[in-house]
C-alpha positions in Angstrom: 31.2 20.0 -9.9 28.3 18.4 -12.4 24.5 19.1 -12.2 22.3 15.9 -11.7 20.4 15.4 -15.2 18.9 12.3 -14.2 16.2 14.3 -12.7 15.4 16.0 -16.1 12.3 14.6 -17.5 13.8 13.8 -20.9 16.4 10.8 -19.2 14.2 9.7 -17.0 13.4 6.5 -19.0 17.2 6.1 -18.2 17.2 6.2 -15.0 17.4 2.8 -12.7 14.9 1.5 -10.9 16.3 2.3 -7.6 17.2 6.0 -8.4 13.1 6.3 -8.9 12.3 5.1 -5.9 14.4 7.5 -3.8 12.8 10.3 -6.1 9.6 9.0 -5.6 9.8 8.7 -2.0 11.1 12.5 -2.4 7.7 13.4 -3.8 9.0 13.0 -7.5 5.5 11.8 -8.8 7.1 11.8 -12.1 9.2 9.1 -10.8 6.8 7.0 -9.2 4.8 7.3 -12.6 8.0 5.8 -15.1 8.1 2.9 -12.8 4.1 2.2 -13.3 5.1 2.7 -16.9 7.5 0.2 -16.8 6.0 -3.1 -14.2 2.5 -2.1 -15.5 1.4 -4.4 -18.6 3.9 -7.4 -16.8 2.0 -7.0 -13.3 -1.7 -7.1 -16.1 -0.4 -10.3 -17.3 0.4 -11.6 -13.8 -3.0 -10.6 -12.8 -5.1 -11.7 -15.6 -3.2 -15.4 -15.4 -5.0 -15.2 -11.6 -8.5 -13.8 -12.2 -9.2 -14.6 -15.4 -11.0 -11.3 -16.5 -9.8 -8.2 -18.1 -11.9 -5.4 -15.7 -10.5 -7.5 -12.5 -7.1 -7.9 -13.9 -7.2 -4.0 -14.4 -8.8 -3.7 -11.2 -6.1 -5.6 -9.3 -3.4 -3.9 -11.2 -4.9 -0.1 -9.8 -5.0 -1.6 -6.3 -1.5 -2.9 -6.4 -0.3 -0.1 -7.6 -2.1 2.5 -5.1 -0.6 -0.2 -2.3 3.0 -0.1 -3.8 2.8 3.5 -4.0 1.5 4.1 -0.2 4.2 1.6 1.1 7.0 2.2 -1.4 8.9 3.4 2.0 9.2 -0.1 3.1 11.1 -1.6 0.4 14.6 -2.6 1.6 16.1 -2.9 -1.5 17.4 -6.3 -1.0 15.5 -7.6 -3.7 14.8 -6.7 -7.2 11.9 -4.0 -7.2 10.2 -6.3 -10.0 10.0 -9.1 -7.5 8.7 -6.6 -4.9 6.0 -5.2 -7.4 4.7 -8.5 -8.5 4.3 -10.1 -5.0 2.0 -7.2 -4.3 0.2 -7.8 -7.6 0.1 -12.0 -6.9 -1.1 -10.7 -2.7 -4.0 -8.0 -4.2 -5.2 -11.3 -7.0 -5.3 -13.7 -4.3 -7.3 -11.8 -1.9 -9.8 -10.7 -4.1 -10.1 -14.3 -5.6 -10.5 -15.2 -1.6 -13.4 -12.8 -1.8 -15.0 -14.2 -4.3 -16.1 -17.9 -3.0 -17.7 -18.4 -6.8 -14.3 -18.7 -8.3 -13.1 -21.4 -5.7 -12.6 -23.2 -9.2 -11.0 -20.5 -12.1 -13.7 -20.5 -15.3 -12.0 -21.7 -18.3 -14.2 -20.6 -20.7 -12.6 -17.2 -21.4 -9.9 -17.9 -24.0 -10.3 -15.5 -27.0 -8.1 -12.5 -29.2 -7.6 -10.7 -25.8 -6.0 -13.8 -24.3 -4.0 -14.4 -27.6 -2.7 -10.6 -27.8 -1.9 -10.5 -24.0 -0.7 -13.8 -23.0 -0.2 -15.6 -26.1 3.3 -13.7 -26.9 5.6 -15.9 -24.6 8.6 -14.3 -26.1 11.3 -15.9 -24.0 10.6 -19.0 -26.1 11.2 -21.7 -23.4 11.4 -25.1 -25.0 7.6 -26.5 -24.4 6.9 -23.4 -26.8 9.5 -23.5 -29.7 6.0 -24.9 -31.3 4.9 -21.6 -31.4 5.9 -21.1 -35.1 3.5 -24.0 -35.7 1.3 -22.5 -33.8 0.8 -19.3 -36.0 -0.3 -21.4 -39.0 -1.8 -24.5 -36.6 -5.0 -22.4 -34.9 -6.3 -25.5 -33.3 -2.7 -26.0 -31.7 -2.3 -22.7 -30.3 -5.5 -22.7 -28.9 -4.8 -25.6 -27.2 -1.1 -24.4 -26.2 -3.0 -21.4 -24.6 -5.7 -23.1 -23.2 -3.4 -25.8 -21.7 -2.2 -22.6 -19.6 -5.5 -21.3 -19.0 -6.2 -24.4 -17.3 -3.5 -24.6 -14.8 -4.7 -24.1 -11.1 -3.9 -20.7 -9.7 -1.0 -21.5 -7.6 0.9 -23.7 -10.5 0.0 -20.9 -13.1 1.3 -18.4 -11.3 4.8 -20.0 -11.2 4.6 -20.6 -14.7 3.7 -17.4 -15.9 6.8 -15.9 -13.6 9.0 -18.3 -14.8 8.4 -19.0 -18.4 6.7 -15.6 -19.7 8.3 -13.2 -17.3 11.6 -15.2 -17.4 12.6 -14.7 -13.7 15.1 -16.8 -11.6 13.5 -19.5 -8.9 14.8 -17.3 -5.9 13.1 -14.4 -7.5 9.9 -16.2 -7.9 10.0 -18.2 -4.5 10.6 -14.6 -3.0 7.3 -13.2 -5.0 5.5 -15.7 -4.2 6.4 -16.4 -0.1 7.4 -19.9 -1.0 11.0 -22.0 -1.2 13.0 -22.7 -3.5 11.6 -26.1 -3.3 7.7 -25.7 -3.9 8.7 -23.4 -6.8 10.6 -26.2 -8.6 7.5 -28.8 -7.2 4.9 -26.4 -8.7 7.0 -25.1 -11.8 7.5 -29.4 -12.4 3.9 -30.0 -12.1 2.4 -27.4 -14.3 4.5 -29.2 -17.4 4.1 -32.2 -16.4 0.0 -30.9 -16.9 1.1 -29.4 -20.5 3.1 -32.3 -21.6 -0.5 -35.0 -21.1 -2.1 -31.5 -22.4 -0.6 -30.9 -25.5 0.5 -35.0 -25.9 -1.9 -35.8 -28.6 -0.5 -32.3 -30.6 3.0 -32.6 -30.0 3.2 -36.0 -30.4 5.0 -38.6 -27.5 8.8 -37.3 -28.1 8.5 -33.8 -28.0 9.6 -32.0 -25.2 8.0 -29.5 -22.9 11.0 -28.6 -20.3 
């Protein structure tokens, strides 16, 4: 007969997502805290591409967190926990933007270095971004790259970010989100087709942004 080491705190950075949640739902805080560490600064992103500022972002994240934590009992484990964690992070963004009438229309205005370190990575390089090279030595083309983003409406950014930052599948996304398989692709089609006429005049008519 073996001893369980996967509940030693050394290996738990090994230890699957789904093992955590049963510790955690045994009262293994520890457990609960390595999968924070690890949805965290993706469910930040997610939140900032919403609200648009850092203390809300940060705000929303702590509120999503505290809500996955009191109902952690209710995920069925049909899905993959990321999707889980950020459809409570997209739920906790979009009600407190519903809360806040002034932001009917998302400010644009807030693209700087915190934008640039946070969401500027895109590191799944989809092909609207294999510019990004370019970008590095071109400052007024990245700033439009990333303000072409900043500009998408909420619901089509949303997608976006899911899709081509945190590189998840359209069932994944449509199940985050609440939405078919359908609106995703409608959304996810209309948020390039709003970088292609963005970035047109930078890119130049050939390029592509698929």
């Amino acid at each position: 007969m073996t001893t369980d080491t996967e509940g030693s705190k050394e290996g738990i950075g090994e230890v699957s997502d789904e093992k955590l949640v049963e510790r955690a739902l045994d009262d293994d805080y520890a457990a609960f805290e390595e999968l924070v560490r690890r949805y965290r600064d993706n469910g930040y992103r997610l939140a900032w591409s919403l609200v648009k500022n850092e203390s809300e972002a940060q705000d929303v994240v702590q509120e999503a967190f505290l809500n996955i934590y009191r109902k952690l009992d209710t995920f069925a484990g049909d899905a993959q926990l990321g999707s889980w964690i950020y459809r409570v992070v997209v739920n906790a963004a979009l009600m407190r933007l519903r809360k806040q009438e002034r932001r009917s229309e998302i400010g644009l205005e807030e693209l700087g270095a915190e934008v640039e370190e946070r969401q500027g990575s895109f590191s799944k390089r989809p092909q609207w971004q294999i510019h990004a090279d370019e970008a590095a030595e071109n400052v007024e083309l990245r700033e439009q790259i990333l303000a072409a983003v900043d500009e998408l409406d909420p619901k089509y950014q949303a997608v976006f970010i899911l899709r081509e930052v945190e590189d998840l599948a359209l069932k994944e996304i449509a199940e985050v989100l609440e939405l078919s398989e359908g609106a995703v692709k409608t959304r996810l089609h209309r948020a390039r087709l709003h970088l292609r006429a963005a970035l047109e005049p930078y890119l130049g008519r050939s390029e592509s942004i698929d």
